[in-house]
C-alpha positions as CSV (number, residue, x, y, z in Angstrom):
1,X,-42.4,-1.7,-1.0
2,X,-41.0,1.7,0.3
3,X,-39.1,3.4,-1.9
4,X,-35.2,4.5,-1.0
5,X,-34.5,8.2,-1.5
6,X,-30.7,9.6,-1.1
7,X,-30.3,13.0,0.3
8,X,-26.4,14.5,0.2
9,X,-26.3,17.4,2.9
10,X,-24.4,21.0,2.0
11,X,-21.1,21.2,3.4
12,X,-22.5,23.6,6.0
13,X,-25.0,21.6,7.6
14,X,-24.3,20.1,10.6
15,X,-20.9,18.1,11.1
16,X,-19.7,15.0,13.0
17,X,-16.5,15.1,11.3
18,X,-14.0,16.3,9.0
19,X,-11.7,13.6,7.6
20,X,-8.1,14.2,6.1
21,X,-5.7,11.7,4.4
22,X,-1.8,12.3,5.6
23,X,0.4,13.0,3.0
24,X,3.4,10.8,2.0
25,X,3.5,10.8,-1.5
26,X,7.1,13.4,-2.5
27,X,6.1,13.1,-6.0
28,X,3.0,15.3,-5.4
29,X,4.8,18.3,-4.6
30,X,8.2,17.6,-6.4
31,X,11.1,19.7,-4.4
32,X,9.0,20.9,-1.8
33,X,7.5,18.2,0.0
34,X,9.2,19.2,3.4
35,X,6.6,21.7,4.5
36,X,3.4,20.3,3.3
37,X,2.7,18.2,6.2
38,X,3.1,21.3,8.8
39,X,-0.2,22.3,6.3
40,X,-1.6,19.5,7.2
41,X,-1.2,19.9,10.4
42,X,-2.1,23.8,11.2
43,X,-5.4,22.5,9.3
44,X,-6.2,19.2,11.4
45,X,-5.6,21.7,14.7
46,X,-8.0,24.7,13.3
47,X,-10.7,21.8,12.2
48,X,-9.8,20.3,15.9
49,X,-11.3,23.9,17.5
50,X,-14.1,23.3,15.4
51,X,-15.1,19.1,15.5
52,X,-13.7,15.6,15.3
53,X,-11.0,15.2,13.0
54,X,-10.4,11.9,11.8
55,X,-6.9,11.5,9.7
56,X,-5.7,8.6,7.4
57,X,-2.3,7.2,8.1
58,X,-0.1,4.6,6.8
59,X,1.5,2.9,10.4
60,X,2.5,3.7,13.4
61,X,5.5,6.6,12.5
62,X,3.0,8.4,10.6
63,X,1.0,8.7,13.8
64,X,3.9,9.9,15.6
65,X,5.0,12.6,12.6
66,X,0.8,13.7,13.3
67,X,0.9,13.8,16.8
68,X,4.2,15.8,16.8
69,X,3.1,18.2,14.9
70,X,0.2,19.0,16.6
71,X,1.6,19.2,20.0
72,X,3.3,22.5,18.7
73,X,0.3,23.7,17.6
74,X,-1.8,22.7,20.7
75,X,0.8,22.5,23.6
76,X,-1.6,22.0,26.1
77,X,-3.5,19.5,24.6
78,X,-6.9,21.2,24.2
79,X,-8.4,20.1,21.3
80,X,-5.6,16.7,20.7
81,X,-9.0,13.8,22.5
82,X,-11.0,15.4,19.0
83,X,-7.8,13.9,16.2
84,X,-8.3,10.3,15.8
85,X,-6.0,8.6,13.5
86,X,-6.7,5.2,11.3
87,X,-4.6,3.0,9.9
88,X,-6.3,3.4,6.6
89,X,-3.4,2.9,3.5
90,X,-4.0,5.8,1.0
91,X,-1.8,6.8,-2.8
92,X,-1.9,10.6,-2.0
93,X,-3.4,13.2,0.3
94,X,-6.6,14.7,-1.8
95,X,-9.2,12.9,0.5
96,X,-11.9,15.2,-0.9
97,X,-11.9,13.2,-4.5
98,X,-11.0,10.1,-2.6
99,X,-12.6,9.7,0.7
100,X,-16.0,8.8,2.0
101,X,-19.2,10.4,0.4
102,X,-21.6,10.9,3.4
103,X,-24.9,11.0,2.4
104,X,-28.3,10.1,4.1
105,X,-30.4,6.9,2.9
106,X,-34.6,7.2,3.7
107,X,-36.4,4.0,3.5
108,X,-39.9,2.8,5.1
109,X,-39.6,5.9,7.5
110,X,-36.3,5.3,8.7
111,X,-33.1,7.2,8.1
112,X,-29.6,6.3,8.5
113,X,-26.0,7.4,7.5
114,X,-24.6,5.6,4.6
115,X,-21.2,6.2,2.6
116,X,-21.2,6.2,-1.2
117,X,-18.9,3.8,-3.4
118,X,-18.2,6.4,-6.1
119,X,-15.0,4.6,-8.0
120,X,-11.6,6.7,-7.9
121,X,-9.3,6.2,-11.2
122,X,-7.1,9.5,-10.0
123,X,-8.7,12.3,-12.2
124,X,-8.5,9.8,-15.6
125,X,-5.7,7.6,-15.1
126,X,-3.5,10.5,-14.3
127,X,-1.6,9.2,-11.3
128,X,-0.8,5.6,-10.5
129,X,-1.1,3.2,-8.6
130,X,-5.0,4.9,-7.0
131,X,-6.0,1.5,-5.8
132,X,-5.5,2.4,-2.0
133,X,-7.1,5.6,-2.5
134,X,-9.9,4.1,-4.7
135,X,-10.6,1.8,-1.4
136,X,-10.6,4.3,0.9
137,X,-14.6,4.1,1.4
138,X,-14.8,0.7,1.8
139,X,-12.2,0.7,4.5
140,X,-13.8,4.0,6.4
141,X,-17.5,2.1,6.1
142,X,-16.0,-1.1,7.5
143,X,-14.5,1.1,10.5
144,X,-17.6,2.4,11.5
145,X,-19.7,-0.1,10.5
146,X,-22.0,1.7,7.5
147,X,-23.4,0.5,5.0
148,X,-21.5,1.2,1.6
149,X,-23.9,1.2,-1.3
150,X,-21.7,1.3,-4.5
151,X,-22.7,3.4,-7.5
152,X,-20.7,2.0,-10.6
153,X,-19.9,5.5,-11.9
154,X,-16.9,7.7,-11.8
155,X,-17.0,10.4,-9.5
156,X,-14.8,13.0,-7.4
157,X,-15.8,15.0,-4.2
158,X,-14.0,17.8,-5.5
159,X,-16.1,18.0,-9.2
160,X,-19.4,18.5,-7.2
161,X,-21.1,20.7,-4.8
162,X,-24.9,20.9,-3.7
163,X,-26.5,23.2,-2.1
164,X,-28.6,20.9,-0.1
165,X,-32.1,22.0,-1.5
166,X,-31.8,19.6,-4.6
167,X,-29.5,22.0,-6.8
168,X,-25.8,20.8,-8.1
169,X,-22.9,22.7,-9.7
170,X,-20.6,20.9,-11.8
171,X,-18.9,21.3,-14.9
172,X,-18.8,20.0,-18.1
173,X,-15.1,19.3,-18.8
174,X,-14.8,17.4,-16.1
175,X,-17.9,15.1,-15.5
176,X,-18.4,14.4,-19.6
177,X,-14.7,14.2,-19.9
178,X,-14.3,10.4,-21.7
179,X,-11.4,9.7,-18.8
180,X,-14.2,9.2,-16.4
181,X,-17.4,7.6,-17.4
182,X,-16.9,7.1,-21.4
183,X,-20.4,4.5,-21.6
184,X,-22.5,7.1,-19.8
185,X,-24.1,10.5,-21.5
186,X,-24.9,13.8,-20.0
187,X,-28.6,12.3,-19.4
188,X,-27.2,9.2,-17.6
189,X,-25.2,11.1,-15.5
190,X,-27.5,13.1,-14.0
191,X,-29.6,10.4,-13.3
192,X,-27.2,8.7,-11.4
193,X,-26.5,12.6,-9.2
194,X,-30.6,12.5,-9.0
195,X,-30.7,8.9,-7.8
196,X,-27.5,9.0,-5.3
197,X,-27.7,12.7,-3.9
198,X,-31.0,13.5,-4.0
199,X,-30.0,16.3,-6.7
200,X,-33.8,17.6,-8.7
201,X,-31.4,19.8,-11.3
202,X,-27.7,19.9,-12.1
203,X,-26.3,23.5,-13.4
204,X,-23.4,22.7,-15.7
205,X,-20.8,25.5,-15.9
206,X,-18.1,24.9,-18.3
207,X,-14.1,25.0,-18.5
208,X,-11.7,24.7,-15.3
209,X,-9.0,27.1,-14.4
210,X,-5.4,27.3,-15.4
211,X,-2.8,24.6,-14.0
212,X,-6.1,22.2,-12.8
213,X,-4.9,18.7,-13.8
214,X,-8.6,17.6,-12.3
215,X,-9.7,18.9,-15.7
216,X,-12.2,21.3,-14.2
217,X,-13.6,20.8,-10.4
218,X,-15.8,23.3,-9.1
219,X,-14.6,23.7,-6.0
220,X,-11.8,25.8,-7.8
221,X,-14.3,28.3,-8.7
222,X,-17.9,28.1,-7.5
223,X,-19.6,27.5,-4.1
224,X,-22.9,27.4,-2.8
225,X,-22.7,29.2,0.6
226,X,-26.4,28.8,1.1
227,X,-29.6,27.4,-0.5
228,X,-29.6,30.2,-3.3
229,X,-26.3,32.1,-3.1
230,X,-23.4,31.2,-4.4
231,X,-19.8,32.5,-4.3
232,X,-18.0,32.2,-7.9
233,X,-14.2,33.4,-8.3
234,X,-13.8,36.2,-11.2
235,X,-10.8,36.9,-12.9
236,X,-10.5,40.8,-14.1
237,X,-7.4,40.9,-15.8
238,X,-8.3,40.3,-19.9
239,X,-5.1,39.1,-20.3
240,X,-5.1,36.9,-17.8
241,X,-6.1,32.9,-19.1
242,X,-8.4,32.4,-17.0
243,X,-10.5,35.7,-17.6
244,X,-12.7,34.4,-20.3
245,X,-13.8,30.5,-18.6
246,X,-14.2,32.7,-15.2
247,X,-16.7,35.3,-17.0
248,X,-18.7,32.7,-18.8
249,X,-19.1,30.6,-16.0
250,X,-20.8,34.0,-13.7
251,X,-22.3,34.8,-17.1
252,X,-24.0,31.3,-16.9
253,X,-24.5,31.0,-13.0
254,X,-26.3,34.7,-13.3
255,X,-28.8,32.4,-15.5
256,X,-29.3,29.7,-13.9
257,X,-32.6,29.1,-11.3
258,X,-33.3,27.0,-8.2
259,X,-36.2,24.4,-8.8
260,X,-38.7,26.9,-8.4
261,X,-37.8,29.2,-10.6
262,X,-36.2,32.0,-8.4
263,X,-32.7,33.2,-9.8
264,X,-30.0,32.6,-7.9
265,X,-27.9,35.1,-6.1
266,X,-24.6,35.0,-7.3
267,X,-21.5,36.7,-5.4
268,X,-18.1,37.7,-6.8
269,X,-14.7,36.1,-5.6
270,X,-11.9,37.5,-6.6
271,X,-8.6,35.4,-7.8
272,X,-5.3,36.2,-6.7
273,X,-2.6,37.2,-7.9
274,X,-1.5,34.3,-10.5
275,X,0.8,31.8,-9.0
276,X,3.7,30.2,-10.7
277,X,6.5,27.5,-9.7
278,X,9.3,26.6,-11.2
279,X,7.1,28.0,-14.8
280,X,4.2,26.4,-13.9
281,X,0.6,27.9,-13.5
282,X,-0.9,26.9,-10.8
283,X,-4.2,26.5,-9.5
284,X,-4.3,28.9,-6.9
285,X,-8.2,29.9,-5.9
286,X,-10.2,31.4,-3.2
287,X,-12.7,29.4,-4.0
288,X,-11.1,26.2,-2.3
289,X,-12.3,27.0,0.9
290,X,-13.8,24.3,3.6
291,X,-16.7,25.2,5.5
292,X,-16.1,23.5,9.3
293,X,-19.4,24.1,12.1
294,X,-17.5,27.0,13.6
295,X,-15.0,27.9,11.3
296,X,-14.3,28.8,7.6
297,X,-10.7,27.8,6.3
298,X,-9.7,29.9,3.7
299,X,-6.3,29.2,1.3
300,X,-4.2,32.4,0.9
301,X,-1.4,33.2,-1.1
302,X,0.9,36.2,0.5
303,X,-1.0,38.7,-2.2
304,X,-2.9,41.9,-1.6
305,X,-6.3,39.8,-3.0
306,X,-6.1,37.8,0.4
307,X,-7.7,39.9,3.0
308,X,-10.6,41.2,0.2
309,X,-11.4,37.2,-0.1
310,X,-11.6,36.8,3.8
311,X,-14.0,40.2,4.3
312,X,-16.3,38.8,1.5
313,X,-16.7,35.3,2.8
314,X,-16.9,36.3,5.9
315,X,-20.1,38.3,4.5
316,X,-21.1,35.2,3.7
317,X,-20.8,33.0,6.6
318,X,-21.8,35.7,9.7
319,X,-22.0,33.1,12.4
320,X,-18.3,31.5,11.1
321,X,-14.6,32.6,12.1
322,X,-13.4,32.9,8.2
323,X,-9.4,31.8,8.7
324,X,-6.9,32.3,6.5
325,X,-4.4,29.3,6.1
326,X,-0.9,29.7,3.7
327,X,-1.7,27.6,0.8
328,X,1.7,29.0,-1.6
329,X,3.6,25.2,-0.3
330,X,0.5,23.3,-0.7
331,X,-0.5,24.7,-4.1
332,X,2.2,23.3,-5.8
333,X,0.6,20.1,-5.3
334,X,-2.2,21.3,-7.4
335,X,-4.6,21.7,-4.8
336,X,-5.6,23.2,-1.5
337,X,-8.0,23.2,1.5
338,X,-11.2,21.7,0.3
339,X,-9.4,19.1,-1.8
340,X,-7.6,17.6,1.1
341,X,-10.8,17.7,3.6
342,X,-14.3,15.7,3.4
343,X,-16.9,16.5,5.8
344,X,-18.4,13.7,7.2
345,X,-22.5,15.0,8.4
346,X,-23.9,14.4,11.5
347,X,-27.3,12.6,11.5
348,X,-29.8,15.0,13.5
C-alpha cells in the first residue's frame, strides 16, 4: 500500500488564491469599528492586482457593503471578475487562524489539493461563540469540492510558518500553551506538524510580543522569506517590553539550522514605534506582512520605522512590489494583514 505524504507550500510559492473573512463583529475593535472594513477593502483590491480573491460573507448586504467599497477603489472595474464572494457564516474577521489550510496530499504517484481540519477554539476559549469560524474549512472544502482530512489537534494559521523545505517556526507559549492541546506533549505535537505539513524539524522560539492575546504567533515576529532566510522583528529600545523576548528569539534563530545542517540566514526587522489605544499595548509589527504572487502587503503605522521596514523587505522579495497598507484602525483589533488573509496554493 502507498504511503500518504503531506507537503504545506511557503506562502510564496505559487498562488491560486488569497481568501479573507468580512468583518462584522463591533466587539473586535471596540469604538472604532467604522473604518476597518475600508481595510478590508483597500486589501481585497491590492490582492485583486495580484490573484483571485475569495471573501467570506454573511448574506446578501454584506456583498453589497464589499462590492461598494471596492468600486471606489477600482472604478473601472479592472480587477472586480478576480473578488468572488461566499456565503460562508464566520464569528470574526482573522481568516488566517480560521480559514482553510491548503496543503498538498501524495499518494500512489498522484497529487491533489486537500484542506486541513485543524479545530479552531478562538486562541483558548478567548472569544465566544467560534463555532462558525471553527467550520469554516468544512464549508470552503464542500464549495470546491476537496477533500477535508481532519487532524484532531488545535492549531492556528497564524502560530506557524514553513519555509517549504521541511523547516517550521513556532513558538512555545503558544503551541504548548494548555488552552490548546492540553493531552498532547511537545513530542506529539511535532509529530502531528511532521505528519500533516510535511515539516522534518520544528524551531521553537519562545515568548510573544506585547498586547498579543494569540499568546505568541509568529507571524508577529518571524518569517521565512525563503528556504534559509528569515526576517525576525528586533526591538532596540531596553526599556521597551518587548526588547528582551525579541533578542532571545534572534539569539535563538541565529542558532538554529536547516536539515542539513547549514545555519540559517537571519535578517533584522525593525518594530515601530510602540502603539497604544485608549492605554492599551498593542500588537503592532512589521512582521505581519502577506506575501501575494506579485505583491508584498506590508502593515504600517504613521511612524518614521515604516519606510526602513518597506526598503528591507523589499530586499527581500526583488521580484515583489512591497506595499505599505495603514494598519493604526486595524490594529486595535489586535491583529493585521497576515492574520486576516490565507493563501490558498495553486497545484502546478
Amino acid at each position: 500500500m502507498s504511503e500518504t505524504r503531506y507537503y504545506m507550500p511557503p506562502e510564496w510559492a505559487q498562488h491560486s488564491a488569497t481568501w479573507l473573512s468580512w468583518p462584522h463583529k463591533q466587539e473586535s475593535w471596540p469604538g472604532r469599528f467604522s473604518p476597518v472594513p475600508a481595510v478590508f477593502a483597500e486589501l481585497a483590491f491590492q490582492l485583486s492586482r495580484s490573484e483571485a480573491v475569495h471573501i467570506n460573507v454573511m448574506d446578501d448586504s454584506m456583498e453589497e457593503e464589499v462590492r461598494t467599497l471596492l468600486k471606489e477603489r477600482d472604478p473601472e472595474g479592472l480587477f472586480v471578475s478576480r473578488i468572488f464572494c461566499h456565503r460562508i457564516p464566520t464569528n470574526d474577521a482573522w481568516c488566517r487562524d480560521h480559514g482553510p489550510n491548503y496543503v498538498f496530499r501524495e499518494c500512489g504517484g498522484r497529487r491533489e489539493k486537500v484542506i486541513l481540519n485543524w479545530e479552531f477554539n478562538a486562541w483558548g476559549g478567548k472569544y465566544e461563540p467560534f463555532d462558525a469560524d471553527n467550520a469554516v474549512p468544512e464549508r470552503v472544502a464542500a464549495l470546491q469540492g476537496l477533500p477535508l482530512v481532519p487532524t484532531g489537534m488545535v492549531l492556528e494559521g497564524g502560530a506557524i510558518d514553513v519555509n517549504g523545505s521541511g523547516l517550521l517556526l513556532t513558538t512555545e507559549a503558544c503551541l504548548l500553551n494548555p488552552n490548546r492541546n492540553p493531552s498532547m506533549n511537545r513530542t506529539q505535537i511535532e509529530e502531528s506538524l511532521s505528519r500533516y505539513l510535511g515539516i522534518g524539524k520544528v524551531l521553537w522560539l519562545h515568548d510573544g510580543i506585547a498586547g498579543d492575546d494569540t499568546d505568541g504567533h509568529v507571524d508577529d515576529m518571524a518569517r521565512f522569506v525563503d528556504e534559509r532566510t528569515v526576517v525576525t522583528a528586533v526591538e532596540d529600545d531596553p526599556a521597551d517590553v518587548n526588547y528582551e523576548p525579541l533578542q532571545e528569539n534572534y539569539r535563538l534563530l541565529q542558532s538554529f539550522t536547516d536539515l542539513s545542517g547549514k545555519p540559517l540566514r537571519v535578517v533584522r526587522l525593525p518594530m515601530p514605534d510602540p502603539v497604544f489605544h485608549e492605554g492599551e499595548r498593542l500588537p503592532a509589527s512589521y512582521a505581519n506582512f502577506y506575501i501575494a504572487n506579485s505583491a508584498v502587503l506590508v502593515p504600517i503605522y504613521r511612524c518614521s520605522r515604516d519606510a526602513m521596514a518597506i526598503s528591507v523587505l523589499q530586499q527581500c522579495f526583488p521580484g515583489r512590489e512591497v506595499v505599505g497598507i495603514d494598519c493604526c484602525d486595524l490594529i486595535w483589533g489586535l491583529g493585521a494583514i497576515h492574520c486576516v488573509t490565507h493563501e490558498e496554493p495553486a497545484l502546478l
